[in-house]
C-alpha positions in Angstrom: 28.3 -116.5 -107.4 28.0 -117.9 -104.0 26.2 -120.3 -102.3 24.3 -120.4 -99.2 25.4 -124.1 -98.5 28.4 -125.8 -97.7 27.4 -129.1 -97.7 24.0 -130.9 -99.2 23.0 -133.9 -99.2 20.9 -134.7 -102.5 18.2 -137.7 -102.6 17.2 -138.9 -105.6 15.1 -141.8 -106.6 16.2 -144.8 -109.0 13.7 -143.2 -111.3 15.8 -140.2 -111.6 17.8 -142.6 -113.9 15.0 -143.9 -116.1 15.4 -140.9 -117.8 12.9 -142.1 -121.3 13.0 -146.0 -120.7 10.8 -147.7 -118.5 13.2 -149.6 -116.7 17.1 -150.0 -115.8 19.4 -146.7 -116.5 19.6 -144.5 -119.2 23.1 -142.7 -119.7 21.6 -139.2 -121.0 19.8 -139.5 -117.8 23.4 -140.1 -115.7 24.4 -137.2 -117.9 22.3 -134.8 -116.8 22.1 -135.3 -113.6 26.4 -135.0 -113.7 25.7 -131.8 -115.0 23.3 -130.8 -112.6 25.8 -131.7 -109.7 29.0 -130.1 -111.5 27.1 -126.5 -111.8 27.1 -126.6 -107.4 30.6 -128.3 -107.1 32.2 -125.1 -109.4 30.4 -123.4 -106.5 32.3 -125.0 -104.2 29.4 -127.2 -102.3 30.0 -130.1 -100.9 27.8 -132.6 -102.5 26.9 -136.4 -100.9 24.3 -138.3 -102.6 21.8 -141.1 -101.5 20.3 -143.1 -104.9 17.2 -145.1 -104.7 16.9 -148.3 -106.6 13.4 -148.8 -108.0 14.4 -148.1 -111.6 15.8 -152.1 -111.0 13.8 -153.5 -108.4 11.2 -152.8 -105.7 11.6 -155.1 -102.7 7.8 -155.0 -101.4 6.4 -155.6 -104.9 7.8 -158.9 -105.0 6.1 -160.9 -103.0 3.0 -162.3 -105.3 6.6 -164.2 -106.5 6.8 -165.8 -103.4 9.7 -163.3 -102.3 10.4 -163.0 -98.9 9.4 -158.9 -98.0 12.9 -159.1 -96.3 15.0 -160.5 -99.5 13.2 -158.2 -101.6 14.8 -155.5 -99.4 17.8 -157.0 -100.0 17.5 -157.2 -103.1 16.6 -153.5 -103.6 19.8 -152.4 -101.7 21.9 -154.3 -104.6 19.9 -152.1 -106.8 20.9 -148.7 -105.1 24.6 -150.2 -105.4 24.2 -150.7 -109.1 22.6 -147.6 -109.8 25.6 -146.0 -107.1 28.3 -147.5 -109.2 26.5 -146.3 -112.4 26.6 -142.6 -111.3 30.1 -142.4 -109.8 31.4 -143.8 -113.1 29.4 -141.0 -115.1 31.1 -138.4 -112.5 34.3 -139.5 -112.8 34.1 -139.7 -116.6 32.9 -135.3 -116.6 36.1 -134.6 -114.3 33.8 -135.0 -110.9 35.8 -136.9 -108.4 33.8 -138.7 -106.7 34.3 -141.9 -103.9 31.3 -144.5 -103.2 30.8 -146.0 -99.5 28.4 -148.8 -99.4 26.7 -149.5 -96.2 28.4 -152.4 -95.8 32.0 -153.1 -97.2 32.2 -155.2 -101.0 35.4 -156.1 -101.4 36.7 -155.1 -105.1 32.9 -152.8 -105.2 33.1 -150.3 -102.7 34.3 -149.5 -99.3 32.2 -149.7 -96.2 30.7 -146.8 -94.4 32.8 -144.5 -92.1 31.5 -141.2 -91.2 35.3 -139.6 -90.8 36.3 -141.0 -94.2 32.6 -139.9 -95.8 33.6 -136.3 -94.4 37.5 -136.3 -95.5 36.3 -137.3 -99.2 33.7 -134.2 -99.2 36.6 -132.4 -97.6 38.9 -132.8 -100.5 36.6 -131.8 -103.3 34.8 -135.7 -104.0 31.4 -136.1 -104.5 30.2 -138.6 -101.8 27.4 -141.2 -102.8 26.3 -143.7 -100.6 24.7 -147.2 -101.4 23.1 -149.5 -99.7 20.7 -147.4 -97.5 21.1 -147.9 -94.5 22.3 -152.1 -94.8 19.4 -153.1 -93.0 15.6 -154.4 -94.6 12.7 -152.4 -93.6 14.1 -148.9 -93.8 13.4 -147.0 -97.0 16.0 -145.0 -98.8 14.8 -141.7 -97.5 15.4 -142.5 -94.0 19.1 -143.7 -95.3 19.6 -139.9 -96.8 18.0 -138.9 -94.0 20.8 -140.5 -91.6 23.7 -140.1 -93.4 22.5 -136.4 -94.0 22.6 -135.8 -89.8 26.1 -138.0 -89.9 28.2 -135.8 -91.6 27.0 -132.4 -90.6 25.4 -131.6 -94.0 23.3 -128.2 -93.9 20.3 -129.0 -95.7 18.8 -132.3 -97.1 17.3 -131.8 -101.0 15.0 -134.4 -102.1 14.7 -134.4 -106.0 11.4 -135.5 -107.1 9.0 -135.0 -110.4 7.4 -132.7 -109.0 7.7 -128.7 -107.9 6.9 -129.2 -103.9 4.6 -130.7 -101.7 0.9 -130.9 -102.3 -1.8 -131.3 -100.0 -3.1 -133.8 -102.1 -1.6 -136.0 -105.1 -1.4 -133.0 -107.7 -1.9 -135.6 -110.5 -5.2 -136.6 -109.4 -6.6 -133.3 -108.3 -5.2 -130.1 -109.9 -6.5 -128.1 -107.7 -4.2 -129.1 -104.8 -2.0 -126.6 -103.1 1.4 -126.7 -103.2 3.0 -125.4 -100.1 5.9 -123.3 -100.1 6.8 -124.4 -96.2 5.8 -126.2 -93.8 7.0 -127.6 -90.4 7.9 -131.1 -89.6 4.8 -131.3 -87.6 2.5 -130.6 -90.5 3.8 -133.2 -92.8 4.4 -135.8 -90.1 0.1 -135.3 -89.0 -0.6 -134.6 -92.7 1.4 -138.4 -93.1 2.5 -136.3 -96.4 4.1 -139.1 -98.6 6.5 -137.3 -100.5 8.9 -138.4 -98.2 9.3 -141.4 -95.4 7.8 -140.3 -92.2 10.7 -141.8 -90.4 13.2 -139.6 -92.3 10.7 -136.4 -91.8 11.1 -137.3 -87.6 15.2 -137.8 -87.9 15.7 -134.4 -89.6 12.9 -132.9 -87.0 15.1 -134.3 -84.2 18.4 -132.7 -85.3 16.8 -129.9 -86.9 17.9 -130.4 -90.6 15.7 -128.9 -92.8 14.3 -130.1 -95.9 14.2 -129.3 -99.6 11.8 -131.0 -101.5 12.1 -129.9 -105.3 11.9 -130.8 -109.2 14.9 -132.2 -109.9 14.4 -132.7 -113.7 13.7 -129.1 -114.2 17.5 -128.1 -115.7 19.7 -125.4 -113.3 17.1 -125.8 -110.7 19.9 -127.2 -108.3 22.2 -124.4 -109.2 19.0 -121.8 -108.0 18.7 -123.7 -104.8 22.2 -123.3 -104.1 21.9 -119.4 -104.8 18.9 -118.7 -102.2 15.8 -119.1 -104.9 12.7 -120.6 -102.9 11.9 -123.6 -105.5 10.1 -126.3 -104.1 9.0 -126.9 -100.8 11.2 -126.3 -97.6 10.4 -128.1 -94.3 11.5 -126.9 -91.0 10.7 -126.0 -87.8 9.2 -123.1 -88.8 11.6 -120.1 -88.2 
């Protein structure tokens, strides 16, 4: 089998990790989702990841406690660096080598950020996961994966989500919304489609790096992706 990517990089939310609890990290989640990213590694892709944190906190949500909007940013990157940690460990427990960069360096945690290193690890086989987002307040996660996606070349940026694609509306509320199976970077960014952070929809439009949104709990859907099945929704310029 071989795959039509090189190198992804895969966005998943902290949520990804609740897996049947309602909050923090459940290890049969982390196990899964090792499994899910050891089926493309035997393929030999490249695989850097970019975690959200809201299975521990959600910065904005905090401020009826009298949090400032900008700690509780703060304090969600901490949560991406937990959940980071979390996952790597899981990895590296299945036989997945795998290095963590946070944004910014914590010494005895994780090493800072460097594109060249980032791209030497994926080079040598690793798993890359970055924390942190992007190690300032006010940018979400997406437009983190979104960055780090254009910074070391990757092909194609998957977002894992609950759900199969993009809708034109919020498929729990009406059923009959359509899901689209592409669409360009201009129709999600007038369409203010929030499946993904309109920031991170205009960075991968800049440098033409399309996107992959998909159901990420659905088991071997990762491994399809990798092998050319249109799951999901891709967005793209259009060709």
């Amino acid at each position: 089998m071989t795959s039509h990517y090189q190198r992804i990089l895969l966005k998943l939310s902290g949520e990804a990790l609740l897996g049947e609890h309602g909050f923090g990290i459940d290890p049969a989640a982390l196990q899964r989702l090792s499994s899910e990213i050891a089926s493309v590694v035997d393929l030999g892709v490249q695989v850097a990841i970019v975690l959200g944190g809201g299975n521990l906190f959600r910065g904005r949500s905090l401020g009826a406690l009298g949090i400032n909007p900008i700690t509780g940013d703060q304090m969600g990157m901490l949560a991406t660096v937990i959940n980071s940690l979390a996952f790597r460990d899981t990895l590296i427990a299945n036989n997945i080598p795998a290095k963590l960069f946070a944004a910014h360096e914590l010494p005895g945690v994780a090493v800072g950020f460097e594109r060249l290193a980032a791209i030497e690890a994926l080079n040598a086989g690793k798993v890359v996961i970055f924390a942190g987002g992007t190690g300032n307040p006010l940018v979400t996660t997406d437009s983190a994966a979104s960055l780090r996606a254009i910074e070391i070349n990757a092909d194609i940026l998957f977002k894992g989500t609950t759900v199969d694609g993009i809708y034109s509306e919020d498929p729990s509320l009406n059923p009959l919304a359509l899901r689209y199976q592409h669409i360009t970077y201009e129709t999600a960014l007038s369409k203010q489609l929030a499946v993904m952070d309109l920031t991170a929809f205009s960075q991968c439009q800049a440098y033409k790096l399309p996107i992959r949104v998909f159901n990420v709990f659905k088991s071997g859907s990762l491994q399809r992706l990798m092998l050319g099945d249109d799951i999901g929704t891709l967005v793209s310029n259009g060709d």
